[in-house]
N, C-alpha and C positions, 0 to 999 in steps of 0.2 A: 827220212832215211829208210832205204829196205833193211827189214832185219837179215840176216847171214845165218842165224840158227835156229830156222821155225821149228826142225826135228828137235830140239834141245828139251827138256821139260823141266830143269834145274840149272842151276850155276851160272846163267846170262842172265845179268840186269835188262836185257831186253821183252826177256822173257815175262818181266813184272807188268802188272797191271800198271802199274806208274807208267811205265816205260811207252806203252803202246798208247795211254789213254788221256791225255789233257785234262783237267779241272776247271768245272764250277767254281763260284764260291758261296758256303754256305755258314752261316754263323751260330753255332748252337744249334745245328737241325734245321734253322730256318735259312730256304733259299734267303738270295740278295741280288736280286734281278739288275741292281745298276752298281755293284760291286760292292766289297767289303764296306768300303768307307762311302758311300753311295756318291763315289765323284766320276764313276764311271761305268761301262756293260761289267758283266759278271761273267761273259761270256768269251771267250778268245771267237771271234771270226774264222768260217769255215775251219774248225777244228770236231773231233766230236768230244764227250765232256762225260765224267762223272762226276758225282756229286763230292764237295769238298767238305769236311765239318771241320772247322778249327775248334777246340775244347779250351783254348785258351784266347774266348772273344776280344778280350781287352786287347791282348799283343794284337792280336787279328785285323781289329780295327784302325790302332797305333798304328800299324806298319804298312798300312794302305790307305794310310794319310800322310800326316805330312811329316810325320818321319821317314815313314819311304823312300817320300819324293824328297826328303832333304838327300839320304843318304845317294840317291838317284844323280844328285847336283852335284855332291862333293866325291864323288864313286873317284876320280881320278887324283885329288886329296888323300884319301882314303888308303888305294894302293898304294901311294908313296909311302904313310904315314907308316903304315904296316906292311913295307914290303919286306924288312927284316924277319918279321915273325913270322908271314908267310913263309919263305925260305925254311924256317926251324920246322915249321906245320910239315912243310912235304916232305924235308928229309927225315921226320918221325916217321910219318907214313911208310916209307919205305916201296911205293909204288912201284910195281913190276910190271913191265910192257905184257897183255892179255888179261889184265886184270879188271873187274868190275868195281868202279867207286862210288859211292855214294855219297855227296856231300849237302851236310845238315844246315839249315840256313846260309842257304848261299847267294842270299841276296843277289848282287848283280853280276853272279860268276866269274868273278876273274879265278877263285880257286879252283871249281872245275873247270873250268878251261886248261887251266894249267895240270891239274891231274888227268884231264882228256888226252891232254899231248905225252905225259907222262907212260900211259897205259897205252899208248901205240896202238894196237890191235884191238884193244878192251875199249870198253864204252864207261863216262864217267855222266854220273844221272846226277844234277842240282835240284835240292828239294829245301823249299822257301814259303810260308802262309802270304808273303807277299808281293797281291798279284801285279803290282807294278814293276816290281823290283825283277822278277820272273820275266815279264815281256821286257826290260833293257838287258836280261842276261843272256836271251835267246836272240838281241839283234845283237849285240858284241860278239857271240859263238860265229853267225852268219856271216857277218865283215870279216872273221878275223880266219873263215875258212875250216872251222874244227868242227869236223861232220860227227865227230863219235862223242861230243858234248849233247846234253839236253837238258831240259828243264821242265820243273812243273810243279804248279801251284798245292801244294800237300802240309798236313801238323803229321809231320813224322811221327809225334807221340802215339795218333791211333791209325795212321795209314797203312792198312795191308796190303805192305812190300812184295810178300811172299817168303816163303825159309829157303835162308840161305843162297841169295842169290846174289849177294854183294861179298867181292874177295875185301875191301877193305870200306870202312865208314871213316870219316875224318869230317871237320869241323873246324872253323876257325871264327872265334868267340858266339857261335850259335847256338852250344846248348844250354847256356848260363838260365834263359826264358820258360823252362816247358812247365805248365802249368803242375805236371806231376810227372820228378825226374824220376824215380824207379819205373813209373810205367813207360814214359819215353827211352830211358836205356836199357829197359825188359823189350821192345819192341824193336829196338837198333840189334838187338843179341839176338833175337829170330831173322832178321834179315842177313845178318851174318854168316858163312860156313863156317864151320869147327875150323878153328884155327885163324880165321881170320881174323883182321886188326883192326885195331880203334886206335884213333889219334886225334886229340883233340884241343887247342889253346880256352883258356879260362881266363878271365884276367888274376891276379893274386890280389892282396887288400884296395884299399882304396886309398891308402896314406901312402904303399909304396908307388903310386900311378898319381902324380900331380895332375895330368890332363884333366881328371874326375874332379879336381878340390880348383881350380883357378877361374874357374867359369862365371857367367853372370849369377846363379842360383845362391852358390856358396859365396861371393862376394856382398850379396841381398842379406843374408843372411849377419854376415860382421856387421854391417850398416844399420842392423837392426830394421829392414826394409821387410822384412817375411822372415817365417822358422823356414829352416831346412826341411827337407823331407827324410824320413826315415832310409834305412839299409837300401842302397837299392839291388833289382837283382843280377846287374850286371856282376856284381859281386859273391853271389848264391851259391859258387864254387873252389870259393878263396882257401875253403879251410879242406887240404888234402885227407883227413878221416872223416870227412863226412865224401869227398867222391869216394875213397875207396870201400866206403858201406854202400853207397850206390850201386858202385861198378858192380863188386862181389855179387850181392844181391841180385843185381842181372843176369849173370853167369857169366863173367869177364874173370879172365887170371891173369898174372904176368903183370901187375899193374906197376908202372912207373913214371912218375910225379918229378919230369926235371923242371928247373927255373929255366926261364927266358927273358934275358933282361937283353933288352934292344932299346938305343935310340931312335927318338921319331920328330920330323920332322912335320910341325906345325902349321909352320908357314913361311912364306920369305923373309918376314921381318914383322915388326908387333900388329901394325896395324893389319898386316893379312890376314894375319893371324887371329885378330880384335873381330874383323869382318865375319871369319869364319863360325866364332862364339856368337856372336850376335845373328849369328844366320840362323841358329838353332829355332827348333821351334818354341821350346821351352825357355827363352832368349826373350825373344818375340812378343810373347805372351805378357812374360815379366816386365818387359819395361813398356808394355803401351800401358799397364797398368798406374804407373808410375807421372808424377810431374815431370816437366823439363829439368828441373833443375835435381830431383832428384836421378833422375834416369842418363844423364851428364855426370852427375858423381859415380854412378855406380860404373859406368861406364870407363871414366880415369881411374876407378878403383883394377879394374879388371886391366885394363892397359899397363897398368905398373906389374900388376902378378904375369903377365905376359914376357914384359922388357926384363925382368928378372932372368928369363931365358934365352935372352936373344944372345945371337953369336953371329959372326962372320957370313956362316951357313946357314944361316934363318935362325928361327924359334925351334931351339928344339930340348924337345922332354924326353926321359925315362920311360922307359912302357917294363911292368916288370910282370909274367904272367907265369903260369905252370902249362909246360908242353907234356900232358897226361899222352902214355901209350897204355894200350893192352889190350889180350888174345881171348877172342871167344873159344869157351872150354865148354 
């Protein structure tokens, strides 16, 4: 894409070094010449590239494996699942045609997309550690014809955006992850202008979201088959006094913390729904671990917690999250 405001020196996301420059990927300082998860170049072809550091290696690595590529497989599961909350996400946002948007792990962009079309004249930048996810949201942008979407491989937490040059940042369950959330929403507050808006979904507990408790992991666990694993940090922002010590702390005001309770739709019926759990990676893992016969129980175990929610309409669950707004002061 030509940029349209080379005179400009502020207030265009194009004007960001994001904007003009493609990503490496680099783990901790150290290049990774056949990418994060070494399953592939590090390189985008004929692009040119600065150096990327994700500070949070671990997500870094996870998500340019085979979470990625899960999330990559199930991308159109996914929208359905959460096309309710999306809807809540943009009409928090509030997007105005000529606006610059910023959106924080946006995996395989369907939400900038949708805020690219939103912002009309304005350009909406997708920024994701992962670089798989990155390349399926910049061939989805190209099919679908949205010239003023873009993407690129970046850890928000330390990537110099520039000040002030995004009218709004929003998110949709992407900043739950950052290895150090006052630095990452102290560095979303410099990319901001005064005044501009933060919108972002969190999930809420993990008892009010069965999605999180029906799975193979937590069913291994009643079987007495493995412990559970501790808090996870999909969770990180359940508790609304600790965003709002965040947010403040970054120089965010206006902060408002509404609920979002949307149904979601799973799958067509148990067994898709059975397939989809079992596709997990952390699925995968579990039951090769496992006998036939125990990994057969745990299996009907998980199928009943399934059928539990089956209806007419498919499998479908609760999603209950907090749609957080508020304005850089």
């Amino acid at each position: 894409m030509v940029c349209r405001c080379v005179d400009q020196t502020s207030g265009c996301a194009q004007n960001s070094p994001l904007w003009h420059a493609p990503a490496t990927v680099a783990i901790s300082g150290k290049s990774a010449p056949n990418g994060a998860s070494g399953t592939g170049p590090g390189r985008v072809p004929g692009r040119s590239s600065v150096a990327f550091v994700a500070v949070n290696a671990e997500q870094a690595e996870d998500w340019n494996g085979a979470s990625g590529q899960e999330f990559i497989e199930q991308r159109e599961r996914h929208e359905r699942m959460l096309g309710r909350l999306t809807a809540r996400l943009l009409a928090g946002a509030q997007i105005q045609d000529g606006e610059n948007v910023l959106d924080v792990g946006c995996g395989c962009g369907d939400v900038t997309i949708l805020a690219a079309r939103a912002t009309g004249s304005g350009h909406a930048l997708g920024a994701d550690f992962s670089r798989i996810q990155v390349a399926e949201a910049r061939r989805l942008a190209a099919a679908a014809g949205v010239i003023n979407a873009r993407f690129e491989v970046a850890d928000v937490q330390v990537h110099p955006f520039g000040a002030g040059i995004f009218d709004v940042v929003l998110s949709k369950f992407g900043v739950m992850f950052f290895d150090d959330p006052a630095a990452a929403f102290g560095n979303l507050r410099k990319a901001l202008r005064r005044g501009g808006r933060l919108a972002f979904l969190c999930w809420r507990t993990r008892d009010e979201n069965p999605l999180f408790t029906i799975g193979f992991a937590e069913a291994a666990a009643v079987l007495g088959l493995r412990e559970l694993t501790g808090p996870s940090a999909a969770f990180s922002l359940a508790d609304t006094g600790r965003v709002g010590a965040l947010l403040s702390g970054a120089g965010f005001g206006g902060l408002e913390c509404a609920k979002a309770d949307e149904l979601m739709l799973i799958g067509r019926d148990a067994d898709d729904a059975l397939e989809y759990e079992r596709a997990s990676p952390s699925a995968a893992e579990l039951l090769a671990g496992l006998s036939p016969a125990q990994a057969a129980e745990l299996t009907r175990q998980v199928r009943d917690r399934l059928v539990a929610y089956a209806s007419p309409d498919g499998v479908v669950m609760p999603g209950a999250a907090w749609l957080v707004t508020a304005q850089a002061v």
